[in-house]
N, C-alpha and C positions, 0 to 999 in steps of 0.2 A: 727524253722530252715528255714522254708521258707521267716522271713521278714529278716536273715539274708541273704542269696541268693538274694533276690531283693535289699536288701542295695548295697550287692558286687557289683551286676548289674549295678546298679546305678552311683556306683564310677567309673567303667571301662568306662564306657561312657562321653565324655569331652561333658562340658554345652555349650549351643550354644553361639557362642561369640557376642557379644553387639555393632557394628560399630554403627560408627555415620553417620546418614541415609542424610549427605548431601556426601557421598562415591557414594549412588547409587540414585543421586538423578533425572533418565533416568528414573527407572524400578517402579514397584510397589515393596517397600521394605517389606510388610508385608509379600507378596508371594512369596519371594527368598525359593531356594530350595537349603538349603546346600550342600546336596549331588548331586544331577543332575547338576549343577552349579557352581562346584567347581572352576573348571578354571577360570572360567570370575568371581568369588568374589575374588579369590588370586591376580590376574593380576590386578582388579581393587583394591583392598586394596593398591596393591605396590603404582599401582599410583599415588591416590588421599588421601590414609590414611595419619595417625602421626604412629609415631613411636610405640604407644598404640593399634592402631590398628594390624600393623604388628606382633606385639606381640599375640594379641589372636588370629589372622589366623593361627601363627607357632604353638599354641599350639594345634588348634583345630585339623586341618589338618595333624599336623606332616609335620617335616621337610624334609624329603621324598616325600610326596605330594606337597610342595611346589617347593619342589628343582623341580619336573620332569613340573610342572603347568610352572615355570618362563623360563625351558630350550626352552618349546615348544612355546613359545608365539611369534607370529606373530611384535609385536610391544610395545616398552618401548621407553617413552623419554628416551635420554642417560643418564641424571643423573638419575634416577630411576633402569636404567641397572648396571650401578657404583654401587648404590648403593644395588640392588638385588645380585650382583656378588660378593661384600664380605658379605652380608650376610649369602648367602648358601657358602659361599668358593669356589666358581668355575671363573676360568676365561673369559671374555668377550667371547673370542672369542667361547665358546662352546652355547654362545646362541645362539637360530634361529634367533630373530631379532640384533643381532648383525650380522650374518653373508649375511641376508636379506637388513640392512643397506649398506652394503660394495657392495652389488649387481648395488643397486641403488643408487651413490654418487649423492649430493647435491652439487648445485653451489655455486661457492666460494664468500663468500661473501663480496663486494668491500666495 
């Protein structure tokens, strides 16, 4: 009964997902701590991952975790933000660095 229970165990817990280590390629990737860290792997997946990757952050994290990691982030190139905002379904405007953007307009460019 008990290696059933550690099977169960086993299952409930999502594997840790496999990015391709030119994503973090700043930090020491061996030592990433998925759970202390989560923000800055989600925010950095959007930016620099493929679509492979986004996909095993949604899984790992859950879409919940992501949606509130992408709402609070300080800074997205804008197509990244496009494309973060229909991923989770929410509109531009409720993200921070959208509305961080609009703070600070950029010159027009001639």
């Amino acid at each position: 009964m008990a290696e059933i229970n550690n099977f169960v165990h086993q299952m409930e817990k999502p594997l840790k997902p496999l990015f391709n280590k030119r994503i973090f390629w700043d930090v020491n990737f061996e030592a990433l701590d998925y759970g202390a860290k989560a923000n800055f792997i989600i925010e950095r997946v959007f930016e620099r991952g493929d679509v492979d990757d986004i996909r095993q952050c949604r899984r790992y994290y859950g879409d919940e975790k992501v949606k509130t990691a992408l709402l609070n982030t300080k800074f997205l190139p804008l197509h990244i933000l496009y494309l973060a905002s229909a991923v989770i379904d929410e509109p531009i405007e409720s993200f921070r660095c959208y509305k961080l953007r609009q703070l600070n307009p950029e010159l027009y460019p001639y």
